[in-house]
Each structure stands twice: as C-alpha cells, then as structure tokens.
N, C-alpha and C positions, 0 to 999 in steps of 0.2 A: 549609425555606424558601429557602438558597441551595445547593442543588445545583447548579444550573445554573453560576452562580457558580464554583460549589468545581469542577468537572468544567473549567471554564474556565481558572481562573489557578490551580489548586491551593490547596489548603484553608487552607494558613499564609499565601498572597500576599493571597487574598482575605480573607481575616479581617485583615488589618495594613489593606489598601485601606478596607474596610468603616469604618476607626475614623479615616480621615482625617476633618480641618473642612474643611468646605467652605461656598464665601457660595453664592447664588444671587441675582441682580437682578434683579425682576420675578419677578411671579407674573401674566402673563397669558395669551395662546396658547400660545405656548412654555415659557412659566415652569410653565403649569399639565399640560403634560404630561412635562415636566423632574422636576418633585419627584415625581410618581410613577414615573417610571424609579428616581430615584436612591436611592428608598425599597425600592421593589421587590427592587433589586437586594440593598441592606441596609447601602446607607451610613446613618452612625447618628447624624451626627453633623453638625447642618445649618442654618446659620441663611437666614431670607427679608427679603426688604428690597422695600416696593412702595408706593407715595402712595396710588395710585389705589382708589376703592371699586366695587362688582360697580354694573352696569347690566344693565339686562334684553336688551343687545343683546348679552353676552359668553356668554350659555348654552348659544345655538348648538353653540360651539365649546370654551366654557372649563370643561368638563366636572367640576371641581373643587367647581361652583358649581350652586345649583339657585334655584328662586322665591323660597323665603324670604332666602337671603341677600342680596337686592337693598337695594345700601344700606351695608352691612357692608364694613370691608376688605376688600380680596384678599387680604393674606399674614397675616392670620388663620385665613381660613376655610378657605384654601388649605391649612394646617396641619394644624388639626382634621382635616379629611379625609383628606389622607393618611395621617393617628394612625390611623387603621379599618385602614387595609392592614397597618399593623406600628405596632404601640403601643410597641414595644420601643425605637424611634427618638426621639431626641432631638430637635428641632424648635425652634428660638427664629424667632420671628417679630416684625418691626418694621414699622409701618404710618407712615411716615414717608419723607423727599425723600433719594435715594442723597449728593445734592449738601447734608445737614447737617454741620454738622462735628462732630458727634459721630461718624459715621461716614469718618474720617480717616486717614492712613496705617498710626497705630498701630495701629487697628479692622482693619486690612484683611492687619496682619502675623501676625493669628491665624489665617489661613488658609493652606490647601494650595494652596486652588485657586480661583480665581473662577468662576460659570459665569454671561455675560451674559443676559438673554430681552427688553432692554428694547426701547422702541417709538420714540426721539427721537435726532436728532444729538447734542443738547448732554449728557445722562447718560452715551450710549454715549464722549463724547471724556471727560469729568470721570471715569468707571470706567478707561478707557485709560490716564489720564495717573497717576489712586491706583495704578495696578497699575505700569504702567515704574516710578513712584519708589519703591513697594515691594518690587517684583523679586518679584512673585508672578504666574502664569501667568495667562493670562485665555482662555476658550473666547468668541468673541463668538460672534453668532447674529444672523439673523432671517428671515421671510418674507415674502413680496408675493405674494399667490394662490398660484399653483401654481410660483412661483419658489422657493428659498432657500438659504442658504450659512451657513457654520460651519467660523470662522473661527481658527486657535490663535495667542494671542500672547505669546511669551516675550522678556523685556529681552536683547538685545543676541544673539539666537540667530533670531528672524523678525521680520519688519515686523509694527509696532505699527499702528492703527487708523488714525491721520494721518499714517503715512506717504504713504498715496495721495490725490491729491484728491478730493475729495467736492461732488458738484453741487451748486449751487445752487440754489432752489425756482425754478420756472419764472414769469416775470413777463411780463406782458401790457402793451402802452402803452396809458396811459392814452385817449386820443384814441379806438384800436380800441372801448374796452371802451365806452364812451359816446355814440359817434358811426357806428361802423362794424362792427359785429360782421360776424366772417363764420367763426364755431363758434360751435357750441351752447356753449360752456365760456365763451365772452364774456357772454353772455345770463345763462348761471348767474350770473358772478361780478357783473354790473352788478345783477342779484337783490337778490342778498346786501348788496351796495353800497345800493340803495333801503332795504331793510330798516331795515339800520343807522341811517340817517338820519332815517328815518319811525320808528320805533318802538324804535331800539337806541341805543349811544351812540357814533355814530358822526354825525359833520357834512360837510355840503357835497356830498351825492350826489344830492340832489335842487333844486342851481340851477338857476336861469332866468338866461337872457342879456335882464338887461333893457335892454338899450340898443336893442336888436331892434324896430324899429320897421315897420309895414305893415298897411295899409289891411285887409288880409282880414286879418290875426293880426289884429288888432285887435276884429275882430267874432268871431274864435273864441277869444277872451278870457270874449266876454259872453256866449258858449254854453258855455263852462267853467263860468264863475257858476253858469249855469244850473241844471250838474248838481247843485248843493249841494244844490236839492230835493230831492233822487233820494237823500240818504243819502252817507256818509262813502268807502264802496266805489263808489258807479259816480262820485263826483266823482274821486276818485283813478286810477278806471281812466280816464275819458275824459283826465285831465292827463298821464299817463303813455302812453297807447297811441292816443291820436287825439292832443292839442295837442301833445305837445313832435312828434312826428312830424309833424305839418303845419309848424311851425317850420322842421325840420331840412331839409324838401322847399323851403320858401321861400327860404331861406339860399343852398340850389342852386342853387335857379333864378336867384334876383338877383347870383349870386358865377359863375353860367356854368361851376362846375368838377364834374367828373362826380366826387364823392366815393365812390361806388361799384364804381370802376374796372370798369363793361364787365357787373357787377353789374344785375338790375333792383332800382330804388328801391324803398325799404320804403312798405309798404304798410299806412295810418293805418287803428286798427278803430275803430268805431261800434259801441258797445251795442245798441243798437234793432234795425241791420241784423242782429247775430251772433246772438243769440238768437230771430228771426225766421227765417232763412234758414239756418242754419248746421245738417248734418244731423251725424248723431255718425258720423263715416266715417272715421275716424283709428282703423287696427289695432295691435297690439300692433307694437312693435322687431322680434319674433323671428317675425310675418306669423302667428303661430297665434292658434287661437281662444281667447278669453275666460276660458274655463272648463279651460282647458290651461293659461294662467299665472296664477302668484302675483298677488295687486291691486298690488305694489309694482312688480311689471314690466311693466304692462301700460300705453300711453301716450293718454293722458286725451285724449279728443275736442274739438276746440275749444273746445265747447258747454262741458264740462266744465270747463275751464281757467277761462273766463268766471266762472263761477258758480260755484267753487271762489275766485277770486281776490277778489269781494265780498266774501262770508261771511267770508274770512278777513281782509282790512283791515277788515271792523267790528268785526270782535271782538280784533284786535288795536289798533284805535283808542279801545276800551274797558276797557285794560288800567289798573292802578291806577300804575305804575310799567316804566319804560323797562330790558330787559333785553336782555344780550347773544344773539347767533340764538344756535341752542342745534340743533342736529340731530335729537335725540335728543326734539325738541318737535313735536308732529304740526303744531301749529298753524303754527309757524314753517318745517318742513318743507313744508305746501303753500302756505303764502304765495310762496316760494320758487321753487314747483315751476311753479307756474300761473304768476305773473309772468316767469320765465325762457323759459317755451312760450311766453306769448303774444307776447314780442319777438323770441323766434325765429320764431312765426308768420309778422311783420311784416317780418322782414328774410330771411324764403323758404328757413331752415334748419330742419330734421330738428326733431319734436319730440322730447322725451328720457322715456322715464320716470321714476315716483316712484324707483325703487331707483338709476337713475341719475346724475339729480341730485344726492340725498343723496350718492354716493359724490364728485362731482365738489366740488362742497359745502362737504363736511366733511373733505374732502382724505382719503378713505378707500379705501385699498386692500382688495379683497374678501380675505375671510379665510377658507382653508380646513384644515377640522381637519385631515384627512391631512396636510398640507405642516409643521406644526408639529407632527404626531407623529412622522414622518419627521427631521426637525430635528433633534427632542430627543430621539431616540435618538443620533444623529450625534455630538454633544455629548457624552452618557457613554461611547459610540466613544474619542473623540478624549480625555475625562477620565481614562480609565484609564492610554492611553499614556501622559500627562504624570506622572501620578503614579507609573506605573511605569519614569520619564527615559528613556521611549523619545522624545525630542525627533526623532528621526532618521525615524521613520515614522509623527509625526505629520503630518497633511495637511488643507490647508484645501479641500473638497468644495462644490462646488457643486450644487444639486437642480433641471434642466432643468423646463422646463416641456413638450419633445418629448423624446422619446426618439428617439437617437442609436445607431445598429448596435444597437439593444435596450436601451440602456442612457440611463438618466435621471442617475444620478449621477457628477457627472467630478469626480473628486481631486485634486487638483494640488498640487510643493510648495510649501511655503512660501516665501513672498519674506522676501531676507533684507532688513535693517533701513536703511533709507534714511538716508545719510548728510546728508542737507540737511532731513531732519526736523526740525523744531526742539522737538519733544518729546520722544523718544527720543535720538534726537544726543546733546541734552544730558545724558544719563547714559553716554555712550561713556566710554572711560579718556581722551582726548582731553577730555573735559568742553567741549564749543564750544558756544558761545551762537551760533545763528541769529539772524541778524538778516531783519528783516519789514521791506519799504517800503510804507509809506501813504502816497498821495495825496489832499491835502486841504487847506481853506480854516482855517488857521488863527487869524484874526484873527474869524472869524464860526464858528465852532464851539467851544462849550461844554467845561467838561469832565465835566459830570454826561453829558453827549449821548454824549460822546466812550469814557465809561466802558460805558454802559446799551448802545449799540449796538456798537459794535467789539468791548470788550474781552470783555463778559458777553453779548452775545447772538450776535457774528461768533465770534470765538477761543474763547467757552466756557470763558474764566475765572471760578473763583467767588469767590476775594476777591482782587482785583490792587490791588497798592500800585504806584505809581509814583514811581519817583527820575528824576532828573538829573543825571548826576554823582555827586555826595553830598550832594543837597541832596533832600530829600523834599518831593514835590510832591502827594502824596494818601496818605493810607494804610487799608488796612480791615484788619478781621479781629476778635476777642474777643480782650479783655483790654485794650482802650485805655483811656486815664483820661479823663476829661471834656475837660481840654484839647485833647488830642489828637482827640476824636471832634470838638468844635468846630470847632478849625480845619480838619479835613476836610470838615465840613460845608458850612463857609465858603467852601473853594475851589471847588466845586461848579456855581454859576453864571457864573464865571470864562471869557471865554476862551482858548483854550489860548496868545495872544499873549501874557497878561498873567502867566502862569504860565512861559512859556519862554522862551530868549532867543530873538529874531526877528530875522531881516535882512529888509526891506522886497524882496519880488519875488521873480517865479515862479520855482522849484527849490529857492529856499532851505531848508535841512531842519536839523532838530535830533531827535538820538537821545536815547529815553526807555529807562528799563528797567522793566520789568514783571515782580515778584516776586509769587509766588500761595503762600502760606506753606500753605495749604490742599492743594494738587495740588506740592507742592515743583518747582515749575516757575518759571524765568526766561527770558523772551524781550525783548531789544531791539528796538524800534520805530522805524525811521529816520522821521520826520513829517514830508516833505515840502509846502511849501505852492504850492500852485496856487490864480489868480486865475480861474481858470476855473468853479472849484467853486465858487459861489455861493451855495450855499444849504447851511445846518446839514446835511442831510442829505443830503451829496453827498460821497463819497469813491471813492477806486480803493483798492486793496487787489490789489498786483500780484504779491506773493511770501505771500499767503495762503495757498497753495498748494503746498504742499512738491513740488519736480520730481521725477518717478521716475526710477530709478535706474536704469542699462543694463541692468546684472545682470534687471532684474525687469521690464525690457520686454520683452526678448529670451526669459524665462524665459513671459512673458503669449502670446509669439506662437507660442512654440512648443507653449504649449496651447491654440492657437487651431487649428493645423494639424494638433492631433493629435483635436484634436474633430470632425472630416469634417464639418461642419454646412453645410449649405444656406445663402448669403448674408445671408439677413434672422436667421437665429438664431446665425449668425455675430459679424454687430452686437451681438445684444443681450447673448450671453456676451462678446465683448469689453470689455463697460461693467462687468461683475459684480464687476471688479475695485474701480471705484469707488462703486458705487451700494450708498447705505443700503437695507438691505430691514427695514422693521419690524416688529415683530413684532406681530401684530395681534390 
C-alpha cells in the first residue's frame, strides 16, 4: 500500500511522516480531494473540521459525495469514505464552525500541521491567526476556475496570510444600480434587490418617488391599477418594466439632463405588445445551437423571460412565509433571471444566461474539479517539506490559467513576514503592537455597530474585548459571571462618545485596545473622529491594510519578469499575491 511512499522518502522517514497529526479545514473541493491524497498516501492520523452540509450542487466536483448524502455533513461523510480506501486510518471528524472555541489554540497545539481547503476571508484570517499564536505551520490553499495557489505559512520564517492586502468585495453605487445600469451585473444585482423586498427580508428596493407629480404619470398610475385584473405577475411586471420606466423618462425630460450620458434611453415594455409581436430570436451566449448547450447556458428569448417572470411572481406572491433568495431555489433563480433580462432588455444590454446569472448572483466562482485535484496534490507536495524542516524549499506555487513556455505552475519563494503586519508582528521577539487608524463619527456610532462591523465582520475578530487604558470598555468571551455579561450588554447601544473620552472636532482621536483571548491577538485602534461621516455606517479604515514590505515587492516583481507573460496575464498574476481564491 505505500511503496510508492517507501521508494520515496525511505521506509523509516515515511513510516515516522505516516504517524504525524495533522487538522485539515474544510472538507469541500479541495478539502475533499485532500483527504484522499493524505489517506492514500498513509497518513494515519487526521482530524476534519467543516459547518457546511452536502448540496446537490457539490457532486459535480465533490467526489467524496454521492445522492444519498445530500443533506448529511461534509466532514462525516467525507470520512466514512475515505475509511473504504484504508480502514487502517484514523479519522476524527467535526461537523461544527473552525471559529468555535472549543476549537482553540490548545486544540490547534496537537498538531504537526494545518492543512487549510476553506472557501471565506474571515475562517481563512481566524485559522492564520490560531496558527502564528500557536507557532504551528499552515499550508493555505484555494481555487477560482482554473486559477489557484498554495500557499506555506510558517511564524516568523514566511509571510502569514495578512500580511498582504486583501481586496475588498467589489461595490456598485447605489444611483448606477437603480437609475442607470449600463452591465448586465447592475440588472442582476437590482434583481436580487426587488426580490428581497417583494418576497425577502429585505426593505426599501421597491420605492416610488411620490412627490413626482405629472399629468401623463398620472393617468399611467390608473393603467397600473388596471393591471391588478390581470393577476399579481403582469401587475408587478407592468410596475417594474413599463411605470417606474416611464417615470424615470419623465423626470428627464422635465430635468432636461441626459442621464444616460450619450446612451439610447431605456425602453418601457408593454405586456400585450411582447407577447404579441415578440418572436423567440435571442441565441444562446456561445451563438450555437439549442441542442449543443446545456438549458442553463442557453439565454431565454424575451418571449421567455416575460412569461417566466409571471409564473414566477405568482407563485412566489403565494408563498406562506417571506424567505431569504436562496440560489440553490429554481424558483428564486428564475424570478431573478428573467427580471435581470428583462431590464437589461430595457436599458439595450446583453441578455445573460441561467448559468450566468446564478454565478453573478450568488457571488459564485465556477468550480473546476481538475484545478482542485491539482491543488491538493500541491499541498501534500509542500506537506511533507514542512514536516520534514525542509522550510528552505518550501514554495508557495501558483496554477495559471495559460500556460507560459509550457508550463502552468510557477513557484515562487516565499515572502518573508511583514514587519507592519499587525498579526504576525505581534509575535516577533520585538513583541510590537500595530496600531490601525479609523476614521469615523464618533458621537453617532454605536458600539454594538462598531463591534458587529469593524471588529467581527472588517478585522475578523471572534471575541474582542476592549480597554482604554485600564479601564474596560466591553468585554466577551466564556467564563463571565452575570455581572459582567450585563454590563457588557448594557454598553452595547452606547455611543462610542459616551463610552470614550472625546474632544469636540474633526481629528480628534482616542486609542482603544483590542484583546481576542480566542486568536491570542492584540491590536490598537487609533478612533479618529470625523464630522464628515455622518451616518453609523460610514467609516475609513486607512491602515486596515498592512503595507508590503520592500523585500517582498521587489521579490513579487522579479516573479513577474521571470514569468515572460503577455500583458493582460501579467496583470492578473501580479494581483495573485493578494487575491482570495476560494475554494469552491
């Protein structure tokens, strides 16, 4: 069973290898062909950690998994299965959050090695930060199509996970998404936006400006009415794709400003006409025939969209109870689909298809099995090195999506550990606390606001206490006594003026500390207050950002010039440094 093995590292290395503990996080694309590498090979000794349970969409690729298990854990079933390959291996499996504190530093010091597979910013930085304070290795990972990277992070020997910046999700102003699409990705997201509103629990996507006053609105008010006849879907479609769009054209015309910059105006549909006069002449995205693609790739005829987009507002207007979209819901998938087309129609952009949409959607990058078998070979590659302190020829490898002189995978080494990290840093023998400046409205920001989005949802803390000084200003974690949860409780709706000392006017700032007894992490928070930010949910966040290091920009560009790539995949391996790829 391990020859290959034994011919490899020699039969006494690999038999010592075989018996290290090793975690694994996730059991999903990568996770699930990870544990069959690491089984194969004849490690014995392995525990799994994953929330998530099996969907009918992950069988594709999550090979682990077949029909019946839908529903079931993943890092159960994921288990079970690889027990067939070699029964002889040891297997503890947990169906539970990486971010419990049962799984904690001491949890994380019984291992050799980490090996990440997970699919989200905030696990990937909470695993980063258990492993720096534990001083246990960590292999990250993951992939985006036919992208993906794997990555080795050792305390105080490579750059940890935050040392490099990490993009932010991409944002849309609101005005484009409502007023002015000009992508099909506006149309999706203002979709989803109606959805919410109308049938989800989400408010305020489907206002009217009633103050709008005019002689023809006026009378296409009382042809709105009208449609109520006609049923819950053509009243909805005519509000949605004839009135508010004759609105948005009157507004113009009496306001005299070309909101379409140079654009032809959007053009209001009428039921009667489209189903009348509308022929099915819309061919797939990829210009082939019908029966050459999948029904998810193929893009629905206007005709279609119409008459998809009824059916499905009546029978979502029939539901017993208001649920969040759901992707993974056909119903809510083509409500979605057909309402995104039809104001793409409207405003003279591309229709998209079913498979498309979904993906823009549900913020879903296509997942392909190769790139995560690929991967998760990489990983027990780079798994052995550490355990056998070859730290020196370990390499973090990235998997092109072209190939380059013949070659798809470029290795590069590691960067070493960013000194203005404020994650890592702080376990140097220097021991230095980074400090973070925020920009923000002090006197009108909460500190339940200030905790839920900054600390836990921006920084991906999971239980941050905060001092000033030495005076405790909030505290979390297990093991408080009633008092103490109370008056935490209590400070909660507070804002942060009433809670810190404050000087009246712009710049003024006062430094908090932020202790995570959970992730043994401390960071200083300078709170700058600005009269500018206005609203609760308005801040800057200027040194969120830890700056890269000479050493490791100079070390980024000389793998830039040594990868010969053509300009445009020049850009996109330049970003590889910072860009999450998830594992999918």
């Amino acid at each position: 069973r391990y020859s290959n093995s034994d011919r490899l590292l020699g039969s006494a290395e690999s038999e010592s290898l075989r018996k290290t503990k090793l975690l694994v996080v996730g059991a999903g694309g990568i996770g699930c062909e990870l544990l069959k590498n690491l089984v194969l090979f004849g490690f014995s000794d392995l525990e799994i950690i994953d929330l998530d349970t099996i969907d009918l969409s992950n069988l594709n690729r999550q090979f682990l998994f077949q029909k019946q298990h839908i529903g079931q854990p993943k890092s159960i079933v994921a288990r079970d299965t690889v027990l067939k390959f070699n029964p002889s291996v040891k297997i503890v499996a947990h169906h539970g959050n990486i971010k419990s504190t049962e799984f904690n530093i001491e949890y994380f010091k019984r291992f050799s090695l980490v090996l990440n597979a997970l699919d989200n910013l905030d696990a990937r930085r909470h695993v980063n930060r258990l492993c720096i304070s534990a001083d246990i290795p960590l292999i990250e990972s993951g992939s985006a199509g036919y992208l993906g990277q794997v990555q080795v992070i050792k305390r105080g020997v490579t750059e940890c996970y935050e040392c490099q910046p990490k993009p932010t999700p991409k944002q849309y102003p609101y005005c484009t998404i409502r007023s002015n699409p000009s992508l099909p990705i506006h149309c999706i997201i203002w979709a989803k936006e109606e959805f919410g509103s109308l049938f989800g629990d989400q408010q305020g996507a489907t206002e009217e400006d009633s103050t709008f006053t005019d002689e023809e609105f006026e009378k296409e008010k009382l042809r709105l009415e009208e449609q109520r006849n006609f049923g819950f879907g053509r009243h909805l479609f005519h509000k949605l794709f004839y009135t508010n769009i004759f609105r948005t054209l009157l507004v113009a015309k009496k306001t005299e400003k070309d909101l379409w910059q140079g654009r032809a105006p959007p053009t209001p549909l009428l039921y009667a006409d489209l189903i009348a006069k509308t022929p099915d002449e819309i061919k797939t995205e990829l210009d082939m025939a019908a029966d050459q693609v999948l029904p998810d790739q193929q893009v629905w005829s206007l005709k279609q969209n119409v008459e998809t987009f009824i059916v499905c507002a009546n029978k979502l207007s029939e539901r017993s109870e208001r649920k969040k979209w759901d992707k993974d819901d056909n119903l809510d998938m083509d409500f979605v689909t057909s309402a995104s087309n039809l104001r793409c129609y409207i405003f003279h952009l591309p229709l998209q298809s079913r498979f498309h949409v979904k993906a823009e959607a549900g913020n879903i990058i296509p997942a392909i099995a190769t790139t995560n078998a690929i991967i998760a070979g990489l990983i027990v590659v780079e798994a052995i090195k550490l355990l056998r302190s070859n730290f020196d020829t370990a390499r973090t490898t990235y998997l092109k999506s072209k190939a380059t002189n013949k070659v798809l995978l470029l290795a590069v080494e590691n960067g070493r550990p960013n000194p203005n990290c404020y994650v890592c840093s702080s376990k140097s023998p220097e021991n230095r606390i980074i400090q973070v400046k925020i920009n923000i409205n002090l006197p009108v920001t909460t500190l339940n606001w200030f905790i839920k989005e900054i600390l836990e949802r921006r920084l991906s803390f999971n239980s941050p206490s905060i001092m000033f000084n030495s005076t405790l200003v909030y505290e979390c974690g297990e093991g408080l006594d009633d008092e103490d949860f109370e008056f935490s409780q209590q400070q909660l709706p507070k804002p942060l003026k009433a809670l810190l000392p404050f000087t009246e006017g712009t710049n003024s700032s006062v430094v908090v500390t932020i202790q995570d007894q959970v992730q043994e992490l401390t960071l200083c928070l300078a709170l700058v207050h600005s009269d500018e930010l206005t609203e609760e949910n308005s801040f800057e966040m200027s040194s969120e950002k830890p700056e890269e290091s000479e050493a490791n920009h100079k070390r980024k560009r000389e793998t830039e010039s040594f990868a010969l790539q053509d300009s445009s995949e020049r850009e996109q391996n330049s970003k590889k440094r910072t860009v999450i790829l998830p594992d999918s």
